[in-house]
Chimera marker file (.cmm) of the C-alpha trace (Angstrom):
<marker_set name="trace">
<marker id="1" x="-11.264" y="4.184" z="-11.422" r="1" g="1" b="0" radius="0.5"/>
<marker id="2" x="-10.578" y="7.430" z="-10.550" r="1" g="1" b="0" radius="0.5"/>
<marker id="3" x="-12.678" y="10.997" z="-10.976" r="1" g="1" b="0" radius="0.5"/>
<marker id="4" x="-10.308" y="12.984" z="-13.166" r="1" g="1" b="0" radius="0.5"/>
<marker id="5" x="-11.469" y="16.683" z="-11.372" r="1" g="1" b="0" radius="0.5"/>
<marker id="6" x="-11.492" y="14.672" z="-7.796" r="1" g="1" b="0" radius="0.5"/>
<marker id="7" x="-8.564" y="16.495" z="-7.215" r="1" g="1" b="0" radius="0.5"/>
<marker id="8" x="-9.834" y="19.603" z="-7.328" r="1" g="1" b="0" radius="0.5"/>
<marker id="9" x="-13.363" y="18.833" z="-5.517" r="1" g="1" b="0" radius="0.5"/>
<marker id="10" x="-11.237" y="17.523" z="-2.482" r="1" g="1" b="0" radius="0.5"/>
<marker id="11" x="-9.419" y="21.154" z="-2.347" r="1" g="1" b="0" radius="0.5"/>
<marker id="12" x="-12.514" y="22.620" z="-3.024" r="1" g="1" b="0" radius="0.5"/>
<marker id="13" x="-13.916" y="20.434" z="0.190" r="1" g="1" b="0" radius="0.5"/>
<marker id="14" x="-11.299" y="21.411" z="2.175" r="1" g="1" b="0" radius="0.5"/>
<marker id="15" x="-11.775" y="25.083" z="1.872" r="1" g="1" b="0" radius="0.5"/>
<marker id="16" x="-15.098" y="24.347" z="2.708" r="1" g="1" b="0" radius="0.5"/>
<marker id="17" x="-14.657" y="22.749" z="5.930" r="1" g="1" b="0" radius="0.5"/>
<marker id="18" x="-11.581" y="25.634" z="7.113" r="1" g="1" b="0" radius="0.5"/>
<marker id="19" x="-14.704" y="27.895" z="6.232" r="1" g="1" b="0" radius="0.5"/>
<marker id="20" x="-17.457" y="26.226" z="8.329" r="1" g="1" b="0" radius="0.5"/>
<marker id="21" x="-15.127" y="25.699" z="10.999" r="1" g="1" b="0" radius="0.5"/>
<marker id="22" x="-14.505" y="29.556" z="11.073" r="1" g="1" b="0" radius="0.5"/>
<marker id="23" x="-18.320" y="30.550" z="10.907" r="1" g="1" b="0" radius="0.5"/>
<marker id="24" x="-18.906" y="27.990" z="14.377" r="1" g="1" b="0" radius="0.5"/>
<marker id="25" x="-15.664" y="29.787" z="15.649" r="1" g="1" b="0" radius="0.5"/>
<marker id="26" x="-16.957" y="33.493" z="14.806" r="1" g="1" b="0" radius="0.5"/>
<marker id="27" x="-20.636" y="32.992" z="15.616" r="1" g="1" b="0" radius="0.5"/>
<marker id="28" x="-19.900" y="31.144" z="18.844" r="1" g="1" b="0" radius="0.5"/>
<marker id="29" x="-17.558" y="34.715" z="19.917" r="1" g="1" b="0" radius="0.5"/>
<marker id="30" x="-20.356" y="36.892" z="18.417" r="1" g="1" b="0" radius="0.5"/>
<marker id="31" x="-22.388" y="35.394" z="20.665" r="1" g="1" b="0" radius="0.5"/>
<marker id="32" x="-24.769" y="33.494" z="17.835" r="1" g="1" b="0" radius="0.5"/>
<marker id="33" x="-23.731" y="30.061" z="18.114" r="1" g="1" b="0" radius="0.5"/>
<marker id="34" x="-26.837" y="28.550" z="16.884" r="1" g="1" b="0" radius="0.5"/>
<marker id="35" x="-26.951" y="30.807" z="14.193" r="1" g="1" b="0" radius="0.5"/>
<marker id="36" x="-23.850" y="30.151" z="12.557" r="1" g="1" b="0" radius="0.5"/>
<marker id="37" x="-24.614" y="26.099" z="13.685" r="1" g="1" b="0" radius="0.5"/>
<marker id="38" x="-27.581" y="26.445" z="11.737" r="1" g="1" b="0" radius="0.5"/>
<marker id="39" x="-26.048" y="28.085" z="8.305" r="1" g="1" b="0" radius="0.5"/>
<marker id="40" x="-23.522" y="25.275" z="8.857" r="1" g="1" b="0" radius="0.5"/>
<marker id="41" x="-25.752" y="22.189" z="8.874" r="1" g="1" b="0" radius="0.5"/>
<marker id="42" x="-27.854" y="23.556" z="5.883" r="1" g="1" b="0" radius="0.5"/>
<marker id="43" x="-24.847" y="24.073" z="3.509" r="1" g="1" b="0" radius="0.5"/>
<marker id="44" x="-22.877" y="20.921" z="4.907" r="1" g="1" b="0" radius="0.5"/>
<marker id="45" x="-25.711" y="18.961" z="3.730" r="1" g="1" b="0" radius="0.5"/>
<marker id="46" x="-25.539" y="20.795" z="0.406" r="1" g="1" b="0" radius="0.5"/>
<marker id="47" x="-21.936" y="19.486" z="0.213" r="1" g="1" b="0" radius="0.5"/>
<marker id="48" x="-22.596" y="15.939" z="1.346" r="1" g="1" b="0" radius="0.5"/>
<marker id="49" x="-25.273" y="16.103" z="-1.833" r="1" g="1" b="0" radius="0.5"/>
<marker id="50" x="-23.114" y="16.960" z="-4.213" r="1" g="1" b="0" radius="0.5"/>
<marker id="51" x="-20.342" y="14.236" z="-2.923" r="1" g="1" b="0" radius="0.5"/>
<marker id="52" x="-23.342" y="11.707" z="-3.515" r="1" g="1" b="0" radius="0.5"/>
<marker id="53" x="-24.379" y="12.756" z="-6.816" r="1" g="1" b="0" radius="0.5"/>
<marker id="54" x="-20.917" y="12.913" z="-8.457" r="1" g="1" b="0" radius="0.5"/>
<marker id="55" x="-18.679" y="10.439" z="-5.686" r="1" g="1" b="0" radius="0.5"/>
<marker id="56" x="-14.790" y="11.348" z="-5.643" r="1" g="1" b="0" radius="0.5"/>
<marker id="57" x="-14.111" y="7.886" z="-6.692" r="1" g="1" b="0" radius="0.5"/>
<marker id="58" x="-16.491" y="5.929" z="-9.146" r="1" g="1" b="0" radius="0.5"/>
<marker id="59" x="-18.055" y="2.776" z="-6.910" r="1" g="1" b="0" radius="0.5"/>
<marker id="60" x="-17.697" y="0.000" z="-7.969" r="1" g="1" b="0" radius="0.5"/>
<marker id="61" x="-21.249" y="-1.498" z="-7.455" r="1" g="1" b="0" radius="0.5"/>
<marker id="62" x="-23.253" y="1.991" z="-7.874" r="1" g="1" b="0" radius="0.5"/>
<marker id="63" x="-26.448" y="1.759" z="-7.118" r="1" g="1" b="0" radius="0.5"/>
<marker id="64" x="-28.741" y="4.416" z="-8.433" r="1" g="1" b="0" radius="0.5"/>
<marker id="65" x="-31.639" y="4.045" z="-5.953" r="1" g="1" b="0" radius="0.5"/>
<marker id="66" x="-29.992" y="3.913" z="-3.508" r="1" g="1" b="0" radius="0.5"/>
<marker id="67" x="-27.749" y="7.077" z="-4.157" r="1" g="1" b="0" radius="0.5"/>
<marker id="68" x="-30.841" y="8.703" z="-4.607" r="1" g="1" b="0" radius="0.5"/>
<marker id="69" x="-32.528" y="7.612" z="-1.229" r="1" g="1" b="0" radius="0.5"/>
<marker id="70" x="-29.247" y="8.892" z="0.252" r="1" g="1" b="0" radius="0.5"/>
<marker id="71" x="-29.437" y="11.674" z="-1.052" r="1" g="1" b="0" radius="0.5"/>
<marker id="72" x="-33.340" y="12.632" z="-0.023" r="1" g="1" b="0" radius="0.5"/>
<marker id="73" x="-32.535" y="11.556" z="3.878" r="1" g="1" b="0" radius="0.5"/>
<marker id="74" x="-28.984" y="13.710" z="3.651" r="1" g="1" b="0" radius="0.5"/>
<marker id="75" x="-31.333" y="16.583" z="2.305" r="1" g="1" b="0" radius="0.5"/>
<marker id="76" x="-34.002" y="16.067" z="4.857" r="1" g="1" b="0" radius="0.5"/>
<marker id="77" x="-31.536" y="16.132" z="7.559" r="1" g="1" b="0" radius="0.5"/>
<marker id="78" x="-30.037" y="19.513" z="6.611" r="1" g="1" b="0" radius="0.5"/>
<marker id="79" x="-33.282" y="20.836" z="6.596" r="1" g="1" b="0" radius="0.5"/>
<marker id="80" x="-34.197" y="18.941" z="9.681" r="1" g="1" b="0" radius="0.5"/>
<marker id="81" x="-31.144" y="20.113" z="11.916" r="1" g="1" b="0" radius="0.5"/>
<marker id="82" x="-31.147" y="23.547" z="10.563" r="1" g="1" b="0" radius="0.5"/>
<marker id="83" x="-34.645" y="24.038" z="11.728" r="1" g="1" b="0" radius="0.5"/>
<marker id="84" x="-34.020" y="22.754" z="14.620" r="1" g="1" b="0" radius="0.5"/>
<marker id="85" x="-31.016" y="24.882" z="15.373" r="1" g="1" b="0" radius="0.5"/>
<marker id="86" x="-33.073" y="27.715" z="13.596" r="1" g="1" b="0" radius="0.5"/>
<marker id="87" x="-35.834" y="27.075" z="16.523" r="1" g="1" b="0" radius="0.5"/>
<marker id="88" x="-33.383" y="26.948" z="19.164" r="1" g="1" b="0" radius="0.5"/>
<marker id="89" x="-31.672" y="30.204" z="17.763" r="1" g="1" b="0" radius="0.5"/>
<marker id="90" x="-34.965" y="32.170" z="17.650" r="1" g="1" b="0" radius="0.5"/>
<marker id="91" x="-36.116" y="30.657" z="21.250" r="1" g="1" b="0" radius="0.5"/>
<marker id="92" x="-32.609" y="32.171" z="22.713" r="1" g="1" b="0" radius="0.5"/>
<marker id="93" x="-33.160" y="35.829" z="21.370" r="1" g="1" b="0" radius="0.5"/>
<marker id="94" x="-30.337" y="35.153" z="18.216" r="1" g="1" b="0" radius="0.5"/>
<marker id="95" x="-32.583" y="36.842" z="15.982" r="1" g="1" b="0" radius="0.5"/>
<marker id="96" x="-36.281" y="37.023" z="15.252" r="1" g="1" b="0" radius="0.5"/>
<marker id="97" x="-36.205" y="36.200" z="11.537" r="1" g="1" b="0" radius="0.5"/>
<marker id="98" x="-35.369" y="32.645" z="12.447" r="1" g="1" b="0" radius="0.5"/>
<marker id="99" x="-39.157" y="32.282" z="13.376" r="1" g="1" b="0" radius="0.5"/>
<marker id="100" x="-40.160" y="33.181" z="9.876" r="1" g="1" b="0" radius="0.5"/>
<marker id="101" x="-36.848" y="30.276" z="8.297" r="1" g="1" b="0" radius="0.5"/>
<marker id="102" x="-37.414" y="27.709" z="10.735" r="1" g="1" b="0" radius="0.5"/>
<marker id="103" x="-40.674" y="26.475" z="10.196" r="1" g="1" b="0" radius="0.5"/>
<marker id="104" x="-40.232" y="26.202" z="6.653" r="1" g="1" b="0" radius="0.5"/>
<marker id="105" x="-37.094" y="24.182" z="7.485" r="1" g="1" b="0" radius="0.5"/>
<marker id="106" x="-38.642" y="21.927" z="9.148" r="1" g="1" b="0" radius="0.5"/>
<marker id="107" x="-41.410" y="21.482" z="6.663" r="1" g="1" b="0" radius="0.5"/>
<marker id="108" x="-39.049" y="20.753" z="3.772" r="1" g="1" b="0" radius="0.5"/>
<marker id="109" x="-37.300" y="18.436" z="5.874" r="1" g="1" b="0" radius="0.5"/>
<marker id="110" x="-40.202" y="16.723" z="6.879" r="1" g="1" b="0" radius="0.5"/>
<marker id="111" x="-41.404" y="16.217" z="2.896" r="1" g="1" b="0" radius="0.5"/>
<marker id="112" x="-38.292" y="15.035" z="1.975" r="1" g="1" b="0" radius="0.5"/>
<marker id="113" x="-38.544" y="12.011" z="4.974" r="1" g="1" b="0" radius="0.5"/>
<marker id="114" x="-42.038" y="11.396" z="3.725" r="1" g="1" b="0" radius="0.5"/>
<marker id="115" x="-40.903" y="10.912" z="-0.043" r="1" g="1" b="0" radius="0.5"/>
<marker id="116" x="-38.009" y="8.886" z="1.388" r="1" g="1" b="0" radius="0.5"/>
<marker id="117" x="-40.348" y="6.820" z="3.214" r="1" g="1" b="0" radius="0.5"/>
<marker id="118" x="-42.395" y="6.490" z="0.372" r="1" g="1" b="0" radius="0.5"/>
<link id1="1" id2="2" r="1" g="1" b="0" radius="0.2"/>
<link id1="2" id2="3" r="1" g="1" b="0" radius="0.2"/>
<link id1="3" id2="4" r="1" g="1" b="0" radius="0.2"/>
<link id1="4" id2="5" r="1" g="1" b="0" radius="0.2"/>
<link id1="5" id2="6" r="1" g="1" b="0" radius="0.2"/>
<link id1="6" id2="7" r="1" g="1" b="0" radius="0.2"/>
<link id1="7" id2="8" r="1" g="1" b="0" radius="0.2"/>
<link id1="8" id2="9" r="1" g="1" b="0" radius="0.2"/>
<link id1="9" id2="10" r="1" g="1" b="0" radius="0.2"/>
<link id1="10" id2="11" r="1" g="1" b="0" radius="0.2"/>
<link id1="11" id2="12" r="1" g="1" b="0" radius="0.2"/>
<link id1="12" id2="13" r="1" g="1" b="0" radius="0.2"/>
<link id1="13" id2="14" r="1" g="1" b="0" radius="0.2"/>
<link id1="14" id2="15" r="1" g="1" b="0" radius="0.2"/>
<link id1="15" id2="16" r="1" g="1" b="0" radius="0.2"/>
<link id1="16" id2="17" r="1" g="1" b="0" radius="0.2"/>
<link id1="17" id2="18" r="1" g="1" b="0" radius="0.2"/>
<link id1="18" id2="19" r="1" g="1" b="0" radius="0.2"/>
<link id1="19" id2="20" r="1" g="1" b="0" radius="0.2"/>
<link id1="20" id2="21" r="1" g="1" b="0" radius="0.2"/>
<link id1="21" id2="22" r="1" g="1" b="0" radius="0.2"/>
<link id1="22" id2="23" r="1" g="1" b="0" radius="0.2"/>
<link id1="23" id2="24" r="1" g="1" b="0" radius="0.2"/>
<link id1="24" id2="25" r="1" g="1" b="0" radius="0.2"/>
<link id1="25" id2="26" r="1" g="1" b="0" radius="0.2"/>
<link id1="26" id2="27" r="1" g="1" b="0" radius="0.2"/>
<link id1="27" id2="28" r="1" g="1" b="0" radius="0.2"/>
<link id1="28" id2="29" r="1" g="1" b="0" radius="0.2"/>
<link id1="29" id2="30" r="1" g="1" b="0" radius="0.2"/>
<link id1="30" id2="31" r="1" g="1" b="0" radius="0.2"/>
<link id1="31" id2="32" r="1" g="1" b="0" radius="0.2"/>
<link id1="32" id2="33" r="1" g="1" b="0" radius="0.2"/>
<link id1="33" id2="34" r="1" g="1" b="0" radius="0.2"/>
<link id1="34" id2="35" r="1" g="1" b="0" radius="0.2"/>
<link id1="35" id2="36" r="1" g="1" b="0" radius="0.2"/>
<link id1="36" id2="37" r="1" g="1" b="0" radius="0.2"/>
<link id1="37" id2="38" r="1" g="1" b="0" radius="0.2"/>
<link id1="38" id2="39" r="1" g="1" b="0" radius="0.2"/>
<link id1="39" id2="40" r="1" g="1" b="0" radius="0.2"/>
<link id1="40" id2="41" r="1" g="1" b="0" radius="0.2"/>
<link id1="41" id2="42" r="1" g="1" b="0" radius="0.2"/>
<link id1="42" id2="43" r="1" g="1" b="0" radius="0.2"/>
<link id1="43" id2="44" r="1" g="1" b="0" radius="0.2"/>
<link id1="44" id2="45" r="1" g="1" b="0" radius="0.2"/>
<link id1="45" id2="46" r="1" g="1" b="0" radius="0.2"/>
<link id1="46" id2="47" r="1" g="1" b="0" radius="0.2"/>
<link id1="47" id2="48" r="1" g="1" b="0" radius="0.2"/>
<link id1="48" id2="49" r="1" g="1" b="0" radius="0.2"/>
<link id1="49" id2="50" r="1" g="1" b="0" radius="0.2"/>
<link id1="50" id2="51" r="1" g="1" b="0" radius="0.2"/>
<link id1="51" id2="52" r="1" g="1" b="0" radius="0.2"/>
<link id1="52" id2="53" r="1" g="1" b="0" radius="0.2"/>
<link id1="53" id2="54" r="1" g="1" b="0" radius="0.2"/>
<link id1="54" id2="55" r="1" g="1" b="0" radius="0.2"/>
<link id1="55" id2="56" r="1" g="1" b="0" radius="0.2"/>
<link id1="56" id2="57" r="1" g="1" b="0" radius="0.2"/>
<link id1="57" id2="58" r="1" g="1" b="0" radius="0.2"/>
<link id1="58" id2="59" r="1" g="1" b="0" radius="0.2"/>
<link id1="59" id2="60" r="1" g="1" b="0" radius="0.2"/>
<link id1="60" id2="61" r="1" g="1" b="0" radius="0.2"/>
<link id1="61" id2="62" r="1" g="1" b="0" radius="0.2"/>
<link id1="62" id2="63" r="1" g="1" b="0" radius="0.2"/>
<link id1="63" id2="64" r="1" g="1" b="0" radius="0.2"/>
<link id1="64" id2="65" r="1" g="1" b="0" radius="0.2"/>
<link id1="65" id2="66" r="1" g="1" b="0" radius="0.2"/>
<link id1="66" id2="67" r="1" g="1" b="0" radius="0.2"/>
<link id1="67" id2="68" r="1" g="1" b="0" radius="0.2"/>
<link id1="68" id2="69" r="1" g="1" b="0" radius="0.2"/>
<link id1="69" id2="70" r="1" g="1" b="0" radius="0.2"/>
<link id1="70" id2="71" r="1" g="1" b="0" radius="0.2"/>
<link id1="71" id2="72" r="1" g="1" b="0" radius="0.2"/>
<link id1="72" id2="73" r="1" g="1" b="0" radius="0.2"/>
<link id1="73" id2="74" r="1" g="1" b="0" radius="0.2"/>
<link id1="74" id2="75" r="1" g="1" b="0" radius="0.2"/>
<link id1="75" id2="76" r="1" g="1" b="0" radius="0.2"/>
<link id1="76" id2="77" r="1" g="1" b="0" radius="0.2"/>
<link id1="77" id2="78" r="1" g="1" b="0" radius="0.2"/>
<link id1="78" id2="79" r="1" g="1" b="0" radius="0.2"/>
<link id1="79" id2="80" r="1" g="1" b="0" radius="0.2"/>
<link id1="80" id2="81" r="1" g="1" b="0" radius="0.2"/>
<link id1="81" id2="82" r="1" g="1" b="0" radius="0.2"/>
<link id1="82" id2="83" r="1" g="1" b="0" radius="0.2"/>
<link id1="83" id2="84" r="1" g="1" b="0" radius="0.2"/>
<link id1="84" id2="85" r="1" g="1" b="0" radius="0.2"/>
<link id1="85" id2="86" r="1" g="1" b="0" radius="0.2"/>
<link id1="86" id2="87" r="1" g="1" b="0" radius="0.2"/>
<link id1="87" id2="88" r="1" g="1" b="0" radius="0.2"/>
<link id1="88" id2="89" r="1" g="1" b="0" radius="0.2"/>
<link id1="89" id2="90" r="1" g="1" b="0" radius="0.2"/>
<link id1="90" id2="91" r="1" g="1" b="0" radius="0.2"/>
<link id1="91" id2="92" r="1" g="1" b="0" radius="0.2"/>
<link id1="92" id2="93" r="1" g="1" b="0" radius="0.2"/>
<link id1="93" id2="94" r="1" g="1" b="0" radius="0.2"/>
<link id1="94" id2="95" r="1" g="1" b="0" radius="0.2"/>
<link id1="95" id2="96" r="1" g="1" b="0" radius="0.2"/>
<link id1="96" id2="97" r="1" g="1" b="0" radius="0.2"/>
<link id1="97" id2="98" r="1" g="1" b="0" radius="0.2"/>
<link id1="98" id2="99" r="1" g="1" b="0" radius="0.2"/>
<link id1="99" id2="100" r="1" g="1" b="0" radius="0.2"/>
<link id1="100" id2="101" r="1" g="1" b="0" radius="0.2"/>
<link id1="101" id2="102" r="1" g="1" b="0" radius="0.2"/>
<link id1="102" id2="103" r="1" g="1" b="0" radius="0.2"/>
<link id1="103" id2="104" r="1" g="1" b="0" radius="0.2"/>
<link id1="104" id2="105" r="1" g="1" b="0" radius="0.2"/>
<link id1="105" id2="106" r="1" g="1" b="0" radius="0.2"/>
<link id1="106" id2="107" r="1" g="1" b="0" radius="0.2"/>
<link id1="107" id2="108" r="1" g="1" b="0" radius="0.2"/>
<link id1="108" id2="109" r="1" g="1" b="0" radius="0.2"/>
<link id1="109" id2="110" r="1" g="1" b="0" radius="0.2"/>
<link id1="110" id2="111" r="1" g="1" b="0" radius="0.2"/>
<link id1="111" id2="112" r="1" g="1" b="0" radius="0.2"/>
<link id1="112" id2="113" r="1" g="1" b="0" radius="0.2"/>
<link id1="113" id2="114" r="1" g="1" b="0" radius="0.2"/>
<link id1="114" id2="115" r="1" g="1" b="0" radius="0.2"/>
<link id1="115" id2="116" r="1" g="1" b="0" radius="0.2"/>
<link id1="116" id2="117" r="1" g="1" b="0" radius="0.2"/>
<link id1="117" id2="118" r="1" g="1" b="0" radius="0.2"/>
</marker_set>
C-alpha cells in the first residue's frame, strides 16, 4: 500500500539533502565546518523523525512501540551529535555561542536515551 503524498515527501527529501549537502560544502569553505556539521545533524534527525512517524510506504507489520522507541533514540542522537559537534565547534574558536547550545544539546539528548532506556 502506498502513501498517496509519498511522492511529494520524497521531492521534498531530496531538496533537503541538495540543501544539507550545500551547508557542509559552504561551512567547510567558510571555514566553520563543525558549525554547519552541527546544524546538519540536528535537522537531519528532524527529517529521519518525520519519515518514522508518517513512513513513505505503509509497513506491513507496524509496530507502534517500536516506531516510537525509534523515534526517541533518532531524536537523542540528533541532539547527541549536534552537541557534540557544537562542543567541538566552540573548542576550535567557530563561535562562542556554541558554549551556551551545546550543553543543552547534550542534555536533551541525554533525557531522551534515559526515557528510551526506560
Amino acid at each position: 500500500m502506498r502513501n498517496p503524498g509519498s511522492g511529494m515527501r520524497s521531492f521534498w527529501l531530496t531538496l533537503f539533502a541538495l540543501g544539507a549537502a550545500t551547508v557542509l560544502v559552504f561551512g567547510w569553505q567558510d571555514g566553520v565546518p563543525f558549525t554547519a556539521a552541527a546544524f546538519v545533524v540536528f535537522f537531519v534527525s528532524r527529517v529521519w523523525r518525520s519519515v518514522i512517524k508518517r513512513p513513505l510506504s505503509a509497513p506491513r507489520h507496524d509496530n507502534p512501540l517500536r516506531r516510537a522507541n525509534r523515534f526517541i533514540v533518532v531524536t537523542a542522537g540528533g541532539y547527541l551529535g549536534a552537541g557534540a559537534l557544537a562542543c567541538v565547534a566552540a573548542v576550535t574558536g567557530e563561535g562562542q555561542e556554541w558554549l551556551y547550545v551545546a550543553p543543552f544539546f547534550l542534555v536533551m539528548g541525554a533525557v531522551n536515551l534515559y526515557v528510551a532506556m526506560r
